[in-house]
PDB file of N, CA, C, O and CB in Angstrom:
ATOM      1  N   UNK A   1      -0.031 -23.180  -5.224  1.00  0.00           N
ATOM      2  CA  UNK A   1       0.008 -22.824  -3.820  1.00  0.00           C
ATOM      3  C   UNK A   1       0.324 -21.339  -3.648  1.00  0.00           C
ATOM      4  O   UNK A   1      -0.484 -20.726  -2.951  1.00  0.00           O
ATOM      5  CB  UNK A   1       1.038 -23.680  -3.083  1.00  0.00           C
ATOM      6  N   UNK A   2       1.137 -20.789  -4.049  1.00  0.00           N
ATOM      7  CA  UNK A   2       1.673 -19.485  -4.298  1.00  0.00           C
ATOM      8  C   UNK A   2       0.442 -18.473  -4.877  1.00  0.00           C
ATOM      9  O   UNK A   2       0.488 -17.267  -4.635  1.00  0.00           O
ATOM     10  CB  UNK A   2       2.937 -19.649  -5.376  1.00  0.00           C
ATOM     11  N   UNK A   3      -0.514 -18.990  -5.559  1.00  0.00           N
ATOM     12  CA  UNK A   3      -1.482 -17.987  -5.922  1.00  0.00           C
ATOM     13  C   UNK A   3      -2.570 -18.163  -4.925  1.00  0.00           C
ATOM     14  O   UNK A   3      -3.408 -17.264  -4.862  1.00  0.00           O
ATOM     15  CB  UNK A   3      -1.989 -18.115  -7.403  1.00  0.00           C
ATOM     16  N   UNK A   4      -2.649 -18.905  -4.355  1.00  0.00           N
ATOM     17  CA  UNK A   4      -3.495 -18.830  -3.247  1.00  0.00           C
ATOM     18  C   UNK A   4      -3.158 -17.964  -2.031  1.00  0.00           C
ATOM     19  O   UNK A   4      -4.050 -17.466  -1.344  1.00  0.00           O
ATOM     20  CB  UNK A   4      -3.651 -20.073  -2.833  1.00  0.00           C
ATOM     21  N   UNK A   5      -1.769 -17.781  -1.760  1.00  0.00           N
ATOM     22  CA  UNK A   5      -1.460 -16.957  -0.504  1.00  0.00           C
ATOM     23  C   UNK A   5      -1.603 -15.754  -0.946  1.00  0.00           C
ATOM     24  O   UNK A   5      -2.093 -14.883  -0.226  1.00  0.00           O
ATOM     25  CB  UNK A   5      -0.115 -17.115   0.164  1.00  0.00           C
ATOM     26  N   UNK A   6      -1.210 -15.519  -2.164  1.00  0.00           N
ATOM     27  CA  UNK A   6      -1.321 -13.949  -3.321  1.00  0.00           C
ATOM     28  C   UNK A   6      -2.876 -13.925  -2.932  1.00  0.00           C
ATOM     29  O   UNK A   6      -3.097 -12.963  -2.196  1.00  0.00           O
ATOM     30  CB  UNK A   6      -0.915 -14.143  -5.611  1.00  0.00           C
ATOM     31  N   UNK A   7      -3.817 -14.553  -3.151  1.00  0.00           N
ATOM     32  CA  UNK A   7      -5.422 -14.599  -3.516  1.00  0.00           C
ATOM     33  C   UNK A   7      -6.045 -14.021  -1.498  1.00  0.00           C
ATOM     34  O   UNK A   7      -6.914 -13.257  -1.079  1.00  0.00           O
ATOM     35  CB  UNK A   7      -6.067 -16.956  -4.257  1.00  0.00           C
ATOM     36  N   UNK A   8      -5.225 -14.725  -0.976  1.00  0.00           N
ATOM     37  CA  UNK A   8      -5.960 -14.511   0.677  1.00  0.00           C
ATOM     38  C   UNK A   8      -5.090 -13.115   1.294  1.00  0.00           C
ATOM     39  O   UNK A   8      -5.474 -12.076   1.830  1.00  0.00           O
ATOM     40  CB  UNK A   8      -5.579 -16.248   1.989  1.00  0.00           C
ATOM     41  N   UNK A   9      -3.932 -13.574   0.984  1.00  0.00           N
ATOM     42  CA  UNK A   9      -3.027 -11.207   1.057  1.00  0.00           C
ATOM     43  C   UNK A   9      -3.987 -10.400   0.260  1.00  0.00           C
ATOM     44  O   UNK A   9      -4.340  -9.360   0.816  1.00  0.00           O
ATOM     45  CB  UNK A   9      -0.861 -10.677  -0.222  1.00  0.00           C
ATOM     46  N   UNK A  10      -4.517 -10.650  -0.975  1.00  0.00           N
ATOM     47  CA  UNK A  10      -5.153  -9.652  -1.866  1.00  0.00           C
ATOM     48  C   UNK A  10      -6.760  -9.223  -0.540  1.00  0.00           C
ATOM     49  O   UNK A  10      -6.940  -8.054  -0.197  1.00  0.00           O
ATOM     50  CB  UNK A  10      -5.640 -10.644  -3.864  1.00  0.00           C
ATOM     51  N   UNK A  11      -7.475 -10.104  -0.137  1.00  0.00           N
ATOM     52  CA  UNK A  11      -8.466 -10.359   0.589  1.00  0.00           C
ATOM     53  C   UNK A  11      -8.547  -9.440   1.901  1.00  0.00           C
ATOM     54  O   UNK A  11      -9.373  -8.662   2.379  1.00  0.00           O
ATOM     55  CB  UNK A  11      -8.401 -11.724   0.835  1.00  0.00           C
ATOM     56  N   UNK A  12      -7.203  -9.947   2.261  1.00  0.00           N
ATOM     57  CA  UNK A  12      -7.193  -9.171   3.704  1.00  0.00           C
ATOM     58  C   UNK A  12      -6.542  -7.777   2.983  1.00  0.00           C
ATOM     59  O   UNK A  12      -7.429  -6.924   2.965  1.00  0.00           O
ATOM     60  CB  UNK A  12      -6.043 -10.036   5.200  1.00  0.00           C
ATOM     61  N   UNK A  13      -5.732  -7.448   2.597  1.00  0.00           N
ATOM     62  CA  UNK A  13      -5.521  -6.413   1.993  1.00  0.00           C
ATOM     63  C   UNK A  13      -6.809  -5.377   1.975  1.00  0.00           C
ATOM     64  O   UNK A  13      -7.405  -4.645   2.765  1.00  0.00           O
ATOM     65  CB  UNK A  13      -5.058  -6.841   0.754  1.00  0.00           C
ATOM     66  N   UNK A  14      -6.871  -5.765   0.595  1.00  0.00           N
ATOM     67  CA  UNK A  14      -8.821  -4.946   0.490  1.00  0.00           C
ATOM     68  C   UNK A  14      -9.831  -5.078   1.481  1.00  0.00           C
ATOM     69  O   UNK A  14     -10.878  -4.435   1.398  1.00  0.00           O
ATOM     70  CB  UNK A  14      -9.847  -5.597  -0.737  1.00  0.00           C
ATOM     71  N   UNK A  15      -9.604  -5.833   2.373  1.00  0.00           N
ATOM     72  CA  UNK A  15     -10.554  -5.655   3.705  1.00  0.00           C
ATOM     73  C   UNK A  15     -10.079  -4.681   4.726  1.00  0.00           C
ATOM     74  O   UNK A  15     -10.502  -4.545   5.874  1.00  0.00           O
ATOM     75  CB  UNK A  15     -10.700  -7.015   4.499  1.00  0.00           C
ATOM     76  N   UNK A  16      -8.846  -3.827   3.937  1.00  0.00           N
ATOM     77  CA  UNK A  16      -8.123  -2.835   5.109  1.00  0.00           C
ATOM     78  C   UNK A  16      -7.100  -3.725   6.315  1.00  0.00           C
ATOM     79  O   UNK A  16      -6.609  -3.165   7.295  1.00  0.00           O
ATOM     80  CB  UNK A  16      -9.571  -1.982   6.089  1.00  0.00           C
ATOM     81  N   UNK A  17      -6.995  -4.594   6.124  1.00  0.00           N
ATOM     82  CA  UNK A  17      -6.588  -5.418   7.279  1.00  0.00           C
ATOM     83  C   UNK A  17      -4.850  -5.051   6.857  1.00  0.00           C
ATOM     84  O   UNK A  17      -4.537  -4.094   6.147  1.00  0.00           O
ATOM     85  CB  UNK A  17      -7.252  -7.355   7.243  1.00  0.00           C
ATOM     86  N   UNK A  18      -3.847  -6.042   7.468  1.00  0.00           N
ATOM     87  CA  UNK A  18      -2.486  -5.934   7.521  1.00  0.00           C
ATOM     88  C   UNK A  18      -1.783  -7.069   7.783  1.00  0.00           C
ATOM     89  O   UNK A  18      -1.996  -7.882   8.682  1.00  0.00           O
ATOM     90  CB  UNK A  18      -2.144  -5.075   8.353  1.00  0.00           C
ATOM     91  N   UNK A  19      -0.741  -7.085   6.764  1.00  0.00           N
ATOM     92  CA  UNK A  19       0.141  -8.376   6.761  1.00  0.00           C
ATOM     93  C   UNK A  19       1.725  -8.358   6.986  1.00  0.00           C
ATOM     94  O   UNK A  19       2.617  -7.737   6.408  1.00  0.00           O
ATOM     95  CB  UNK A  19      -0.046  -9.001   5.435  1.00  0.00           C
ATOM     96  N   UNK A  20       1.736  -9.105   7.849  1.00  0.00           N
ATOM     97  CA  UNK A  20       3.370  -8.954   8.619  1.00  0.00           C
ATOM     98  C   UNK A  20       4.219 -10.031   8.166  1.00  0.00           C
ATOM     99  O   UNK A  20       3.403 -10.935   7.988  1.00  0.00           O
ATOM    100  CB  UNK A  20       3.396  -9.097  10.402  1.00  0.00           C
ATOM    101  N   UNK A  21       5.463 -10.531   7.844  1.00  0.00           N
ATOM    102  CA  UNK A  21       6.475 -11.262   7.483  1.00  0.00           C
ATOM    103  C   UNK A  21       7.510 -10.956   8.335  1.00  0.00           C
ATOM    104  O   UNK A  21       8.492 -10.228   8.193  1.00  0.00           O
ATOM    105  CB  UNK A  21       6.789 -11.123   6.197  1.00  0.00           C
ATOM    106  N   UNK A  22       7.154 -11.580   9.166  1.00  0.00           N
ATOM    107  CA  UNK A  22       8.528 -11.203  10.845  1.00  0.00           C
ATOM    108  C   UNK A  22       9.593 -11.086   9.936  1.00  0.00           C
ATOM    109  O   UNK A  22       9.734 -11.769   8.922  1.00  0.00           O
ATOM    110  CB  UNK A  22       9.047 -12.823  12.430  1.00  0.00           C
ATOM    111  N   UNK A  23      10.370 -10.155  10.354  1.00  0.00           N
ATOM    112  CA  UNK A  23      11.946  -9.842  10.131  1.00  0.00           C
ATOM    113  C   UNK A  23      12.081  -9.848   8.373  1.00  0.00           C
ATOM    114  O   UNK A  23      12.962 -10.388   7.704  1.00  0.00           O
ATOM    115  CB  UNK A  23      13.090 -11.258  10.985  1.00  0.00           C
ATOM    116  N   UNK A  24      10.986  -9.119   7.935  1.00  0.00           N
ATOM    117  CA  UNK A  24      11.434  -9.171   6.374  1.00  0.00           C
ATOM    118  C   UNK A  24      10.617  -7.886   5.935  1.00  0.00           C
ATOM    119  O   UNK A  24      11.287  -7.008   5.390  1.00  0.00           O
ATOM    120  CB  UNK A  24      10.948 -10.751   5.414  1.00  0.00           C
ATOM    121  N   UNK A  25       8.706  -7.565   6.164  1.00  0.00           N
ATOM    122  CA  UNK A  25       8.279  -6.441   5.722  1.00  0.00           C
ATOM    123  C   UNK A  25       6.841  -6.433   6.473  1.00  0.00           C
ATOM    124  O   UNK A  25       6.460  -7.302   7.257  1.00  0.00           O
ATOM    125  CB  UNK A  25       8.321  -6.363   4.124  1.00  0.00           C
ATOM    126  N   UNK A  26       6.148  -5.327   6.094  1.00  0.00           N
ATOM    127  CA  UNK A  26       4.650  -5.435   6.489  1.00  0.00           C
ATOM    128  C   UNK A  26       3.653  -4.557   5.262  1.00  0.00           C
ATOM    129  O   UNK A  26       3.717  -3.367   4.953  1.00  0.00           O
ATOM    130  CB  UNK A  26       4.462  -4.671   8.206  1.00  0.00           C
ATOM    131  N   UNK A  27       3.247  -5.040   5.024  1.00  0.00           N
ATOM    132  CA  UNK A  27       2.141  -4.779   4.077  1.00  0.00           C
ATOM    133  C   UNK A  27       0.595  -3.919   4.494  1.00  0.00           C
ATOM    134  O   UNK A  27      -0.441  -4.401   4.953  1.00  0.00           O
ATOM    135  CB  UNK A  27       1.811  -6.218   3.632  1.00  0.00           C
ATOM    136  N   UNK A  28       0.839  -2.844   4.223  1.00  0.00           N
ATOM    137  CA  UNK A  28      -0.903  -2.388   5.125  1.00  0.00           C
ATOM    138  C   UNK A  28      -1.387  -1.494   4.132  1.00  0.00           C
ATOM    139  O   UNK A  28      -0.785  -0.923   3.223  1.00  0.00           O
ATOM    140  CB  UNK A  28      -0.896  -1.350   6.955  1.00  0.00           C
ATOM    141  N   UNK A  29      -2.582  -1.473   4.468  1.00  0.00           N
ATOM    142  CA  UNK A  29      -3.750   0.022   3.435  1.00  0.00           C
ATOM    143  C   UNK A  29      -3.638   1.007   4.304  1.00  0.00           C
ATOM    144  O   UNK A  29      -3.530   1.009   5.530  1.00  0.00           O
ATOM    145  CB  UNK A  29      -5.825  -0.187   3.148  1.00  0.00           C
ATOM    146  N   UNK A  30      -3.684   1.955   3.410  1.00  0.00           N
ATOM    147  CA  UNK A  30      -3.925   3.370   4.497  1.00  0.00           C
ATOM    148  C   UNK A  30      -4.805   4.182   3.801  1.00  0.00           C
ATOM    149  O   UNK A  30      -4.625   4.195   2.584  1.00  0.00           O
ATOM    150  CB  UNK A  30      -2.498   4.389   4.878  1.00  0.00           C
ATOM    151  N   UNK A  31      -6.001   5.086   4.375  1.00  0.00           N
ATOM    152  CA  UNK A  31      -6.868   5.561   3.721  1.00  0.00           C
ATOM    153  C   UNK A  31      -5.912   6.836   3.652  1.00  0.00           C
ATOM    154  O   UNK A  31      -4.992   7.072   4.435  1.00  0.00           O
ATOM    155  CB  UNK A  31      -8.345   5.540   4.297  1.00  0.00           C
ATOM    156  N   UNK A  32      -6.441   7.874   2.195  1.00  0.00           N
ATOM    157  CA  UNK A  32      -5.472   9.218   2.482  1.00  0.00           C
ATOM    158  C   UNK A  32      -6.820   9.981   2.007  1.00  0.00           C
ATOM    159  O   UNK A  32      -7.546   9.850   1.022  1.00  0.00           O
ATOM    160  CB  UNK A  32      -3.692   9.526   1.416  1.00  0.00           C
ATOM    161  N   UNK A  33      -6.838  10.893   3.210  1.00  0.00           N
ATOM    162  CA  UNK A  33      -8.024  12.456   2.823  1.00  0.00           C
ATOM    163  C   UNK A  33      -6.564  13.360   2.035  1.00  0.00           C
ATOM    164  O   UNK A  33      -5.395  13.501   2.396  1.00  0.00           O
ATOM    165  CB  UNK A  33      -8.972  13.729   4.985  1.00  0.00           C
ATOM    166  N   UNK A  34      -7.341  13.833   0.829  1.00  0.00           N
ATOM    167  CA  UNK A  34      -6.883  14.602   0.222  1.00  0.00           C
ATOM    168  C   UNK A  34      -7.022  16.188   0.311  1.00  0.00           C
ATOM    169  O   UNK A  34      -6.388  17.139  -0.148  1.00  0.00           O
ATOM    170  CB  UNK A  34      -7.148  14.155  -0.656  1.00  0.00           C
ATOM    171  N   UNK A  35      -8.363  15.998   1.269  1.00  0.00           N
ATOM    172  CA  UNK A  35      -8.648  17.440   1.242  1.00  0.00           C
ATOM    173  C   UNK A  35      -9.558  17.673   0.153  1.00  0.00           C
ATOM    174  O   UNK A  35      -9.752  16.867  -0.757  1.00  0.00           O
ATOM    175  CB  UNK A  35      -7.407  18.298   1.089  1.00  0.00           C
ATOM    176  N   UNK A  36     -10.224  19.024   0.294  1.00  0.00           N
ATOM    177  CA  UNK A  36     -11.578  19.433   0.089  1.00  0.00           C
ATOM    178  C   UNK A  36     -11.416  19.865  -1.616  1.00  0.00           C
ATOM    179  O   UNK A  36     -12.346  19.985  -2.412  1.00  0.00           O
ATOM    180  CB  UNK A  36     -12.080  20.795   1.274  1.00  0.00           C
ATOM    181  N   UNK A  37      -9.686  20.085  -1.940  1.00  0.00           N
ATOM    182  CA  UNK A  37      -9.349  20.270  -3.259  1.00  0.00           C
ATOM    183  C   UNK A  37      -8.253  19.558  -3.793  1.00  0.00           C
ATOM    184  O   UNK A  37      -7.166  20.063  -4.072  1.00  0.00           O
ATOM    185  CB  UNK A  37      -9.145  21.497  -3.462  1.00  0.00           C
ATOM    186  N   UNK A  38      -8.719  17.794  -3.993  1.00  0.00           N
ATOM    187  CA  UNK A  38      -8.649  16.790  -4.601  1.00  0.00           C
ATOM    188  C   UNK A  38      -7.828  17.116  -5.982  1.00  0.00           C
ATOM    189  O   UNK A  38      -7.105  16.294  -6.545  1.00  0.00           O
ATOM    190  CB  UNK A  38      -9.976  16.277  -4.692  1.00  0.00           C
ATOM    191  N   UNK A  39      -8.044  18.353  -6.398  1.00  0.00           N
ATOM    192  CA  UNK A  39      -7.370  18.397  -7.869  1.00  0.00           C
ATOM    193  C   UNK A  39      -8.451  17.610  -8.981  1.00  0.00           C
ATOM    194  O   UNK A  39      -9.664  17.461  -8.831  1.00  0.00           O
ATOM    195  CB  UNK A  39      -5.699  17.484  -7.821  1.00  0.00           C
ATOM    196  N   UNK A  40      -7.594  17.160 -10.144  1.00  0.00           N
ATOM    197  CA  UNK A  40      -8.401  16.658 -11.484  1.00  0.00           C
ATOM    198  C   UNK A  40      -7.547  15.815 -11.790  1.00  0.00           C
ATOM    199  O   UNK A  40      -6.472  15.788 -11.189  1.00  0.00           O
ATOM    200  CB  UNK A  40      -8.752  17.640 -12.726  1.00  0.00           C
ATOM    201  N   UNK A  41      -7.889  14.791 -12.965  1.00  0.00           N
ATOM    202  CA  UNK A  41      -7.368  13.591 -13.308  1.00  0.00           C
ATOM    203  C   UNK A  41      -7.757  13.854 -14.786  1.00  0.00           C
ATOM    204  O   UNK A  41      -8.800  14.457 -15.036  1.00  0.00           O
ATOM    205  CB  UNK A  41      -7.947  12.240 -12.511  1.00  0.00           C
ATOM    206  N   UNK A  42      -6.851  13.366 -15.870  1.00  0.00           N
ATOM    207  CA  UNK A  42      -7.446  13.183 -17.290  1.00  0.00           C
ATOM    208  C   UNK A  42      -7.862  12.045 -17.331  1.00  0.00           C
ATOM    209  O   UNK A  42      -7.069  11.143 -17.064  1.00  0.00           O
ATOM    210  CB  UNK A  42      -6.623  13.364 -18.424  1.00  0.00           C
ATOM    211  N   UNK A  43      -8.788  11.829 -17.565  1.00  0.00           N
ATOM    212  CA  UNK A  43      -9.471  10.427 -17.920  1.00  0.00           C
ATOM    213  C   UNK A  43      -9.959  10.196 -19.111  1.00  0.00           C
ATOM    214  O   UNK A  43     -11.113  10.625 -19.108  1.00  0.00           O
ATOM    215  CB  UNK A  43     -10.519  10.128 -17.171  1.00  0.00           C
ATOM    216  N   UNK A  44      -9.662   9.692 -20.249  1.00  0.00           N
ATOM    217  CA  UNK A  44      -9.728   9.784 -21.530  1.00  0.00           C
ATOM    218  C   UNK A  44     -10.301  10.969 -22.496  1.00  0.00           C
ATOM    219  O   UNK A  44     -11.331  10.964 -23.171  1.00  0.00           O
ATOM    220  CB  UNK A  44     -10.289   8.803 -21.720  1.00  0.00           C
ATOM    221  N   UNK A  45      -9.241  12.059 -22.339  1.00  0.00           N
ATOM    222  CA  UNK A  45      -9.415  12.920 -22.965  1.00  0.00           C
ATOM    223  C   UNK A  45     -10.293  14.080 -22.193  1.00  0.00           C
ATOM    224  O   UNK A  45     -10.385  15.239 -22.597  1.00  0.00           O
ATOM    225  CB  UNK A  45      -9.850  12.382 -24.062  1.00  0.00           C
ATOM    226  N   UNK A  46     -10.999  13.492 -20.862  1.00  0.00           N
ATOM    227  CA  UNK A  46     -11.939  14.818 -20.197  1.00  0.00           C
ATOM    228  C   UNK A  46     -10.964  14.929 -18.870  1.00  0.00           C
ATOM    229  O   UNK A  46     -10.095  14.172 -18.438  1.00  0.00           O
ATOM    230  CB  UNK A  46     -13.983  14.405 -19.723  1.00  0.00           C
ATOM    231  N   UNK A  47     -11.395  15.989 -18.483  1.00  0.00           N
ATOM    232  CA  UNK A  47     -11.120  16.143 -16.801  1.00  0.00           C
ATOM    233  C   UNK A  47     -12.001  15.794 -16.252  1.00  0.00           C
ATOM    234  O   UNK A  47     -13.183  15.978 -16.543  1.00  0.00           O
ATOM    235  CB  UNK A  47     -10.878  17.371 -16.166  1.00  0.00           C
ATOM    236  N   UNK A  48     -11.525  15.193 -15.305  1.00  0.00           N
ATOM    237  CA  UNK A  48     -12.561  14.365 -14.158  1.00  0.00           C
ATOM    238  C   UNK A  48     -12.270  14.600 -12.672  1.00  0.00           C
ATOM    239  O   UNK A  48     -11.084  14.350 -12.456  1.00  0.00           O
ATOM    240  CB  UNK A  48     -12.433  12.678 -14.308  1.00  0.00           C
ATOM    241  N   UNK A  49     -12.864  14.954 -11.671  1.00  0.00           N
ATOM    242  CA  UNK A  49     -12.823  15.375 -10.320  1.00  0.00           C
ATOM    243  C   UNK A  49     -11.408  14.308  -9.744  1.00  0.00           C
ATOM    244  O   UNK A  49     -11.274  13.481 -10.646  1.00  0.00           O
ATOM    245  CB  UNK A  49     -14.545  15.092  -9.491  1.00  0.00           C
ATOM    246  N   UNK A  50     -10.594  14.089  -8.895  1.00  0.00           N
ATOM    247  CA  UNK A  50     -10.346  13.335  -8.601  1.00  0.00           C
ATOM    248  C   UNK A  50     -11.214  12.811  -7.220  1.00  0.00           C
ATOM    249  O   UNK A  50     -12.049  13.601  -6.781  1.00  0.00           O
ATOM    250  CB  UNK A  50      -9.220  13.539  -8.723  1.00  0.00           C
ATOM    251  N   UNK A  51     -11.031  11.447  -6.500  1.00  0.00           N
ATOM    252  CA  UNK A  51     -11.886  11.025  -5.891  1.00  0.00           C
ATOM    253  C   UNK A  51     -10.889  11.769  -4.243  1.00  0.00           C
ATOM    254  O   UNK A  51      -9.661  11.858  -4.214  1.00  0.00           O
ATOM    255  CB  UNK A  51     -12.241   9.207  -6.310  1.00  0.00           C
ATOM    256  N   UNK A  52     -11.778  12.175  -3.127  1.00  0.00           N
ATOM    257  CA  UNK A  52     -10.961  12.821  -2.361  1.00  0.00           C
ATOM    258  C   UNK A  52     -10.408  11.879  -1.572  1.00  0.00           C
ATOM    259  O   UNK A  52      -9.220  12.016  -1.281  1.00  0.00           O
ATOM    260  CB  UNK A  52     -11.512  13.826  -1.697  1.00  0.00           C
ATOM    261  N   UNK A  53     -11.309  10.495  -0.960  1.00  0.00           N
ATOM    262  CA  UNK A  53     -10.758   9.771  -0.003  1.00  0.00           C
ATOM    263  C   UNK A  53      -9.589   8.390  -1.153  1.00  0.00           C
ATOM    264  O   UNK A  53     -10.108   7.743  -2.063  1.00  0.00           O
ATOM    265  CB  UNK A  53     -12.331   9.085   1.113  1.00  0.00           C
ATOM    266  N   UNK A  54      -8.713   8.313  -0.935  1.00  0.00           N
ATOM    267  CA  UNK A  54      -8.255   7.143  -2.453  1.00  0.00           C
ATOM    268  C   UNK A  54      -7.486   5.919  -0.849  1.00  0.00           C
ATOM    269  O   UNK A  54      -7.599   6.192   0.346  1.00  0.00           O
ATOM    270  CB  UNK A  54      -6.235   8.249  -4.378  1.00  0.00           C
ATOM    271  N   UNK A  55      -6.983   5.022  -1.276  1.00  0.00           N
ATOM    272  CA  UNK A  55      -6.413   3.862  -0.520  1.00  0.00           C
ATOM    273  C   UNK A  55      -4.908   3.342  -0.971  1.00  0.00           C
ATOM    274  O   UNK A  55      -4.682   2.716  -2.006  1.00  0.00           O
ATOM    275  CB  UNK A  55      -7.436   2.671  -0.692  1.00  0.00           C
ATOM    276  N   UNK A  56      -4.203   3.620  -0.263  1.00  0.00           N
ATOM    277  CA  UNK A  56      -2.592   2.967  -0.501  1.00  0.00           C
ATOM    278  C   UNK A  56      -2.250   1.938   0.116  1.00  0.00           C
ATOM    279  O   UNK A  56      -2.484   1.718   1.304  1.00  0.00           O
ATOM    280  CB  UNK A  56      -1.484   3.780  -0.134  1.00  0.00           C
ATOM    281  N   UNK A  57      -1.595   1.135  -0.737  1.00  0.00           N
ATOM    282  CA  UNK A  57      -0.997   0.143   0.205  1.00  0.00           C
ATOM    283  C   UNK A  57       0.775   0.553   0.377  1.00  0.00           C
ATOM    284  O   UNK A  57       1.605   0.763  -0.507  1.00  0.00           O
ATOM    285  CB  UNK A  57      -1.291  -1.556  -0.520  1.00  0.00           C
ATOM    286  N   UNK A  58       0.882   0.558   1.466  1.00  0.00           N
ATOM    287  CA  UNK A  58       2.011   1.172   2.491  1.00  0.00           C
ATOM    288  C   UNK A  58       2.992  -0.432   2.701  1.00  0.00           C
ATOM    289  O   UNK A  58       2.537  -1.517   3.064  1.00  0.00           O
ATOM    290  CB  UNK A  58       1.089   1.941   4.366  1.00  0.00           C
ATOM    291  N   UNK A  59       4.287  -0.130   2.369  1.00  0.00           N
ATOM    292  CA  UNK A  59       5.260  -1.535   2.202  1.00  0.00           C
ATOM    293  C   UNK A  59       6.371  -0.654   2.816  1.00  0.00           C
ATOM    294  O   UNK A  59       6.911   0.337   2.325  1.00  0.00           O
ATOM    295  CB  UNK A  59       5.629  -2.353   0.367  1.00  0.00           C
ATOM    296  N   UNK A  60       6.663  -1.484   4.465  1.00  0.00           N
ATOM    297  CA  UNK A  60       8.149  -0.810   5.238  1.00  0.00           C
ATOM    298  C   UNK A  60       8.281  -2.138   5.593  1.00  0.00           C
ATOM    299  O   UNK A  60       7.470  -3.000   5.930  1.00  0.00           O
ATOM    300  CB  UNK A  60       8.185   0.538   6.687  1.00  0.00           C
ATOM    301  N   UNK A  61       9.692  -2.114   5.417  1.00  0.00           N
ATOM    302  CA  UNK A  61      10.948  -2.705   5.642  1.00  0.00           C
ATOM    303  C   UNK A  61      11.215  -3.327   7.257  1.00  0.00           C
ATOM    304  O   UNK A  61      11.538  -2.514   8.124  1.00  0.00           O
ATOM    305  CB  UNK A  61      11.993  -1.558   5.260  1.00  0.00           C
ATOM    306  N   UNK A  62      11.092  -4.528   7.552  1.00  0.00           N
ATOM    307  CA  UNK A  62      11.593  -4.336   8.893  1.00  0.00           C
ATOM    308  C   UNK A  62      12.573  -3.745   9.510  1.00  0.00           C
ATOM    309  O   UNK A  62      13.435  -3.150   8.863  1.00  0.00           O
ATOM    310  CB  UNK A  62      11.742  -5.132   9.259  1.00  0.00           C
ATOM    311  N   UNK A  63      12.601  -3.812  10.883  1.00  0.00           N
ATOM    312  CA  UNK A  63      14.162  -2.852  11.501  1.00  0.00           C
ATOM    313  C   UNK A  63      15.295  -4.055  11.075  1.00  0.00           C
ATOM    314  O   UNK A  63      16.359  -3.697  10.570  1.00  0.00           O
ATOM    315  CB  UNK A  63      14.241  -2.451  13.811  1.00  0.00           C
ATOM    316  N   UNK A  64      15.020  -5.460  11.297  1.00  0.00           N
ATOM    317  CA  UNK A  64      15.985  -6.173  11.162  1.00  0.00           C
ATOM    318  C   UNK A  64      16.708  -6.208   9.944  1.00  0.00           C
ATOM    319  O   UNK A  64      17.933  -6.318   9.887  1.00  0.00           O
ATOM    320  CB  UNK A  64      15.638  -7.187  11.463  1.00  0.00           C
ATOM    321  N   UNK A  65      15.755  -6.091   8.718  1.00  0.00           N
ATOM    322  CA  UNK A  65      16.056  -5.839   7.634  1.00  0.00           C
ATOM    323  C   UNK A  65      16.599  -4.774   7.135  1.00  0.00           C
ATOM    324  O   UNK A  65      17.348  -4.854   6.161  1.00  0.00           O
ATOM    325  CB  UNK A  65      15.334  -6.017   7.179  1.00  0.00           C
ATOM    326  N   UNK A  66      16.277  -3.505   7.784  1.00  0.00           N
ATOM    327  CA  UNK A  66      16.660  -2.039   7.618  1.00  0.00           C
ATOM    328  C   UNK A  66      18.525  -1.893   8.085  1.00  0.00           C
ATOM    329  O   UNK A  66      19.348  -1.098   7.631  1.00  0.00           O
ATOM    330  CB  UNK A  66      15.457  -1.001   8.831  1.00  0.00           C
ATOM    331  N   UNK A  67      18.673  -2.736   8.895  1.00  0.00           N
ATOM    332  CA  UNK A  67      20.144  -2.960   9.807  1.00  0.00           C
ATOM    333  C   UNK A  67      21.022  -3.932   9.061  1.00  0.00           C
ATOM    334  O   UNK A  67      22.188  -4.107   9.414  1.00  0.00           O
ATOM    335  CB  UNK A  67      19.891  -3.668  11.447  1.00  0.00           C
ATOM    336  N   UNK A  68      20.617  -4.416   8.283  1.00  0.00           N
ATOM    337  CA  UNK A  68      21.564  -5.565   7.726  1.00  0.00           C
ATOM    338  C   UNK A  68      21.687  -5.303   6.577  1.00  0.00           C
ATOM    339  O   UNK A  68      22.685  -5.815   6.070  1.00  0.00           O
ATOM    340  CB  UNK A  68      21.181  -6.953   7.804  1.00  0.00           C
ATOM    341  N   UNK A  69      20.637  -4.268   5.454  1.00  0.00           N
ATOM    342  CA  UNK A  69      20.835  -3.524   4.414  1.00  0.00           C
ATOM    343  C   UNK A  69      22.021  -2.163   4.635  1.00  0.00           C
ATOM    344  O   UNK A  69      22.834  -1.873   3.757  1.00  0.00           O
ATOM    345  CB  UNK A  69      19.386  -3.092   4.061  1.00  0.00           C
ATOM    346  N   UNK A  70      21.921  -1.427   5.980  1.00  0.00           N
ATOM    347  CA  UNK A  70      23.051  -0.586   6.553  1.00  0.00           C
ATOM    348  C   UNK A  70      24.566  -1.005   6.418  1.00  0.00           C
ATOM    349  O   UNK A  70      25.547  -0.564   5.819  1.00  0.00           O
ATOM    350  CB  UNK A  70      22.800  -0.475   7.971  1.00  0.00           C
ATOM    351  N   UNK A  71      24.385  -1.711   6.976  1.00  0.00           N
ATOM    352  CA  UNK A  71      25.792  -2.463   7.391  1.00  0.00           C
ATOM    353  C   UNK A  71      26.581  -2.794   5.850  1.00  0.00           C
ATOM    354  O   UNK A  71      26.204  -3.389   4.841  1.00  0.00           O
ATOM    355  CB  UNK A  71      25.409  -4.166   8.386  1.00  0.00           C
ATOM    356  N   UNK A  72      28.190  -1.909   6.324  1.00  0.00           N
ATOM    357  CA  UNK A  72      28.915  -2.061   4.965  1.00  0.00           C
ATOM    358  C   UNK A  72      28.931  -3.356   4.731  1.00  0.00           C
ATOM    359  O   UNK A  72      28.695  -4.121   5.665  1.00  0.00           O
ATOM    360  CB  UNK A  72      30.323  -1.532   4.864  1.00  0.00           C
ATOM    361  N   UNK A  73      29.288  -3.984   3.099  1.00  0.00           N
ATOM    362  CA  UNK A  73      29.199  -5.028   2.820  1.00  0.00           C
ATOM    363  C   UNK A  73      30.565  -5.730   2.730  1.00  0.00           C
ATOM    364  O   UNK A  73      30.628  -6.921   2.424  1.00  0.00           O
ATOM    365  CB  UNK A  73      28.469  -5.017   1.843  1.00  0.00           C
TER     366      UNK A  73
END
């Protein structure tokens, strides 16, 4: 059961979409322009362009969660 919810997050994920867990986190892609000078990458032994547009997945904390991690223990 557990690899199936992993299998349909992975789905919407890579479809750019976004996944919320009320009062715990949110999960989203974000495209990042790097700009017109991307830099280089070693890629087995050569330099290789890096790619300019690349995709992150972005993981914040809810506020509820952010407030109860604050709070002395």
């Amino acid at each position: 059961m557990f690899e199936a919810l992993i299998e349909v997050w992975m789905e919407e994920l890579s479809a750019g979409g976004r996944i919320e867990i009320q009062n715990f986190l949110v999960l989203e892609v974000r495209e990042v322009d790097r700009g017109e000078n991307a830099g280089q990458l070693l890629v087995g032994g050569k330099l290789r362009r890096a790619p300019r547009k690349v995709r992150q997945v972005v993981v914040r904390v809810s506020k509820k969660l952010r407030r109860a991690l604050k709070s002395p223990i």
